[in-house]
N, C-alpha and C positions, 0 to 999 in steps of 0.2 A: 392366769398364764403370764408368764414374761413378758418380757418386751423382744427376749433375744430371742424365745419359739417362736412368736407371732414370724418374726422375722423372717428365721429360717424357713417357717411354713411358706410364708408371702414368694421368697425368693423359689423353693420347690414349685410352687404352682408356674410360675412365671417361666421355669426352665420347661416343663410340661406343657407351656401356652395357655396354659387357664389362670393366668392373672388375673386376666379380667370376669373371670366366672363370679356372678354372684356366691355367696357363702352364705348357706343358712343352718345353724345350728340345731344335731339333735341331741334328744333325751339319752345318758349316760345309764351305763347298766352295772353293775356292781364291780366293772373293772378299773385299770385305770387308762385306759382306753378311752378316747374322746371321737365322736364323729359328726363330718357336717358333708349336706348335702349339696353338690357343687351344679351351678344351671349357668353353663357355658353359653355364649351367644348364642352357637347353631350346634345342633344335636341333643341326644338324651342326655339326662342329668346323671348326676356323679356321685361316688361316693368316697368323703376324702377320712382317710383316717390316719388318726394320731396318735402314738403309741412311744413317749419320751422312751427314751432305750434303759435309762439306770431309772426309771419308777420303781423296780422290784429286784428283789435278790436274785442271782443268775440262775439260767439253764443249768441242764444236768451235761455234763461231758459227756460222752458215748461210752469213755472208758474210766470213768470216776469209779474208787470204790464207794459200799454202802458208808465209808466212814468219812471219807473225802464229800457228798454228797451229803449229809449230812449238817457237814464243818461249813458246807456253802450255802445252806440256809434250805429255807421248805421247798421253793421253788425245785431246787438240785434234787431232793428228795424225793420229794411227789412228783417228779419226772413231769413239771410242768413247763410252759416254754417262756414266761418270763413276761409273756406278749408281746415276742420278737415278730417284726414285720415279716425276714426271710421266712418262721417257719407258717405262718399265715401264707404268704404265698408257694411255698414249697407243697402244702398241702393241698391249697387251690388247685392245682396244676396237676395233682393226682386226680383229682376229683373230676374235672373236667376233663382229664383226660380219658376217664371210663365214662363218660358221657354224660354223669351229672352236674346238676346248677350249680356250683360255687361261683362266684363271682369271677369272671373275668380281671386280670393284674389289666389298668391300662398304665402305671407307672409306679414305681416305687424304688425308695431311698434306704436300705437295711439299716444303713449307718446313724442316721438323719430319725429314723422312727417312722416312716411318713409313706404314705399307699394312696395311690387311688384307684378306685374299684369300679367293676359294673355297677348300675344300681339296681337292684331285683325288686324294689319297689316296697309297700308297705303292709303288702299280705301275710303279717304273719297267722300261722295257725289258727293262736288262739283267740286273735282278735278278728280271724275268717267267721270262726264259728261260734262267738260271742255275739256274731252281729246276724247271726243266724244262718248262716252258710253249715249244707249237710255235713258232721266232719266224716264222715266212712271212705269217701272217696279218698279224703286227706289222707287218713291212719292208714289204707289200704296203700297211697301213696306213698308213703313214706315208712312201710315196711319193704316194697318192691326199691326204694332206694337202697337200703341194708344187704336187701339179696343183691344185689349188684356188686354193693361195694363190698360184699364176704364174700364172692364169687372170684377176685381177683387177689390173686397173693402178694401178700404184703411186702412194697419194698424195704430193704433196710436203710435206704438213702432217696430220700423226694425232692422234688424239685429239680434244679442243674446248676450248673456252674456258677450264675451269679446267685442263688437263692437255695443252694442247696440243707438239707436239715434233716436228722436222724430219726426215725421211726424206732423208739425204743421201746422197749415190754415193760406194760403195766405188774410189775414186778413183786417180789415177795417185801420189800421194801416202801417201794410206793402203795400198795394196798394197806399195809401194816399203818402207814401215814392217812390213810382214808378212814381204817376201820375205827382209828382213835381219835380222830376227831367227835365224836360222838362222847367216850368220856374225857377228853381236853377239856371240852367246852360247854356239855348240856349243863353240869354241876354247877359252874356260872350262871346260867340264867335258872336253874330248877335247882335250888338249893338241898330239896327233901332228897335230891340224886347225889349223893355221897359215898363214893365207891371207894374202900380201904383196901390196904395190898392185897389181902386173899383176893377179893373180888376182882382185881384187876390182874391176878395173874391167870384167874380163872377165865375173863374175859382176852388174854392172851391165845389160853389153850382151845376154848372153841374154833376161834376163830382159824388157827394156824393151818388144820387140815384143808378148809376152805380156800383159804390165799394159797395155799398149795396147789391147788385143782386149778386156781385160777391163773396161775400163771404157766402150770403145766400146757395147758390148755388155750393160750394165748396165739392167735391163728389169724386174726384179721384186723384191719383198719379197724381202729376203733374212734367214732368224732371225739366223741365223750363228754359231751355237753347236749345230745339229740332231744329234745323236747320240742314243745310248739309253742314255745317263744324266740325260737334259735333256726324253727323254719316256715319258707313264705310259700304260698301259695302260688305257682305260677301256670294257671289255668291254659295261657295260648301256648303252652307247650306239652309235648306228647308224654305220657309211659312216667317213668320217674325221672325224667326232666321236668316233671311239674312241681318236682320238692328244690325249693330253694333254700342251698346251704351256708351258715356264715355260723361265727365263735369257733371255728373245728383248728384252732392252732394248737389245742395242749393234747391234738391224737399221738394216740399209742398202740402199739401194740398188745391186742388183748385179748379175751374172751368174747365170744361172737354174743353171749345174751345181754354184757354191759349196755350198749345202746339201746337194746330192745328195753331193759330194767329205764332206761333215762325215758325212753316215749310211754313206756307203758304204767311207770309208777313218778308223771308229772305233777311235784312241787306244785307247780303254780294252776294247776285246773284238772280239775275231778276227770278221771281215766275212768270209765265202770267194769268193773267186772267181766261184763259182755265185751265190749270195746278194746278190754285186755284179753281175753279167751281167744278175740277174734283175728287178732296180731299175731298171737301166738300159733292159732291154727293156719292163719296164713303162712306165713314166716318156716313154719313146718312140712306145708306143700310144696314149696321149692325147694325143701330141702329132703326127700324122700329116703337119705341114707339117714340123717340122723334117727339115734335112739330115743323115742322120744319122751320115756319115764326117764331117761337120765339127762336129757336137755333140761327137762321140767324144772329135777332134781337141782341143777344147776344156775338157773334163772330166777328160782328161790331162794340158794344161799347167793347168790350175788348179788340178786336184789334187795334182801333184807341189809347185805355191807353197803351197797350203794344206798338204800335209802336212810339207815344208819350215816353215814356220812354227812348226807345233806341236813338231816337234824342239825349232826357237830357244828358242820359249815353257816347255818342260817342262826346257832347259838351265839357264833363269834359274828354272825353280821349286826346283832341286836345289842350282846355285850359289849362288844371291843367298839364295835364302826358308828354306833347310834343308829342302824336303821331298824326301826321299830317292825312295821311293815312284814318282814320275813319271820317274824312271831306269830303273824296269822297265818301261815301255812302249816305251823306244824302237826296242827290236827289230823290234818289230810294225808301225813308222813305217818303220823302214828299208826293211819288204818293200813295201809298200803303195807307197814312193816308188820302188822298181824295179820294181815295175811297171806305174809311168805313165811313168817316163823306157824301156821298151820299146819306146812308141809310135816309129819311125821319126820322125815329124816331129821328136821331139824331139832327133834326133841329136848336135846344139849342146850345149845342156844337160846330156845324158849324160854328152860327152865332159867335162863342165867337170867333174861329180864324179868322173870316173874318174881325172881328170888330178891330182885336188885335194885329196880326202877318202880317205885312207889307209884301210885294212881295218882297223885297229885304232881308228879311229873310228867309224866304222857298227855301231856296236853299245848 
């Protein structure tokens, strides 16, 4: 780090009053995102985050076309937010304002990159239930957080005046950016995965219907990061204010089964079968209007493109980034995406990996 961030950080703390807060440094997640835990004289601890404003190519404009969006790099495209601090707190302020955990703003700098937060502490999910804590109350929990936030119609502008940020639809463009990450990137690290034009125009046309529906169909907050490394456990609290929320700066406007496909088909720790049946039978009893062979129908193609996705994504963190690490996950993506291409309707699709992705790539 600089000498001139250090700086600006020291001087942000110091106009906040927490100069003198101890600073104790945490573990980095695949962003470029830095965070430390701040233990002020008197009161609870803190969470300060760091987020350089030009780290990443820009935000998407609210009224960019798909070509201008494009011209400005992935971030513009995949309608991601850059790791802007405003739209991390613009969403915060949503969230909290339907009554769940996001972290409380106690200050922050848009300009600067720089936040400091509640601290929700260090219950995450997975390491609740790694350590032996039952996870059903969790999953139960943190599908009743989803009913909540699908329950509330989505603004097109969050946050306010000083932190305001666009709530944009996960769109036929950004999904298109999702679905091809998969052959972007798996061919780099699975070599025997060598898709030529036919095949990729073929992997164009399954998929198009799909992204169609899904952005037809685009209705609610979407975090877009929801798994159980992204939320804590917070037991002294009621109802689904015991799901504590953080990462949700790159929400969009989307399809309601995206989040539920991020909890229920988790990268990083085995979901079962039951545990997914049971999300989804819950998630369903609150929701008594929908159809529920065409919800199904739709949590299965959006989960096979989401967890397709995260293949792409965890190929390019292995190839491109050096981190090895996200190579052992993707056994667990392979089953997870067999069994949403099971669904019959997907038939199309099926055949396209069977036809495409060799056995010694699936792995």
């Amino acid at each position: 780090m600089s000498s001139d961030r250090e700086a600006l950080k020291a001087a942000f703390l110091q106009r906040h009053g927490l100069g003198a807060a101890r600073r104790q440094p945490l573990t980095g997640d695949a962003s470029t995102r830095a965070y430390e835990r701040l233990w002020p004289a008197d009161g609870p601890s803190l969470i300060f985050m760091d987020q350089p404003p030009r780290a990443e190519t820009p935000p998407c404009p609210p009224d960019a076309t798909p070509e201008e969006r494009r011209a400005l790099g992935f971030n513009a495209a995949y309608r991601l937010a850059s790791g802007r601090v405003d739209a991390f707190v613009a969403c915060a302020r949503h969230l909290t304002g339907l009554g769940l955990s996001a972290p409380q703003i106690v200050a922050f700098d848009a300009e600067a990159g720089l936040a400091v937060l509640e601290d929700l502490g260090d219950g995450l999910f997975a390491q609740e239930i790694a350590a032996g804590r039952d996870e059903a109350p969790l999953y139960d929990a943190a599908i009743d957080a989803l009913v909540v936030l699908h329950a509330a119609p989505p603004p097109s502008l969050l946050g306010g005046e000083d932190a305001a940020w666009p709530l944009l639809t996960y769109d036929q463009l950004a999904l298109t950016m999702a679905s091809d990450l998969f052959v972007d990137w798996l061919p780099k690290l699975r070599p025997a995965f060598a898709p030529g034009a036919a095949a990729l125009a073929e992997w164009e046309a399954v998929w198009t219907p799909i992204r169609a529906r899904a952005e037809a169909e685009a209705e609610v907050f979407c975090h877009r990061d929801y798994h159980a490394e992204n939320l804590i456990w917070l037991p002294g609290r009621a109802g689904p204010a015991r799901v504590g929320l953080i990462d949700f700066q790159d929400a969009v406007k989307a399809h309601r089964v995206w989040d539920l496909s991020m909890l229920l088909h988790d990268a990083r720790r085995q979901v079962t079968p039951e545990r997914e049946a049971a999300g989804l039978d819950r998630y369903l009893a609150a929701h008594p209007g929908l159809d529920r062979d065409r919800f199904l129908s739709d949590y299965h193609a959006l989960g096979a493109l989401n967890v397709a996705r995260i293949i792409g994504i965890f190929a390019r963190l292995v190839v491109r980034d050096g981190k090895p690490k996200y190579e052992g996950f993707l056994p667990r993506l392979w089953g997870y995406l067999d069994l949403c291409l099971a669904d019959p309707a997907l038939g199309d699709l099926k055949a396209w990996f069977d036809r495409h992705v060799p056995a010694e790539a699936r792995r």
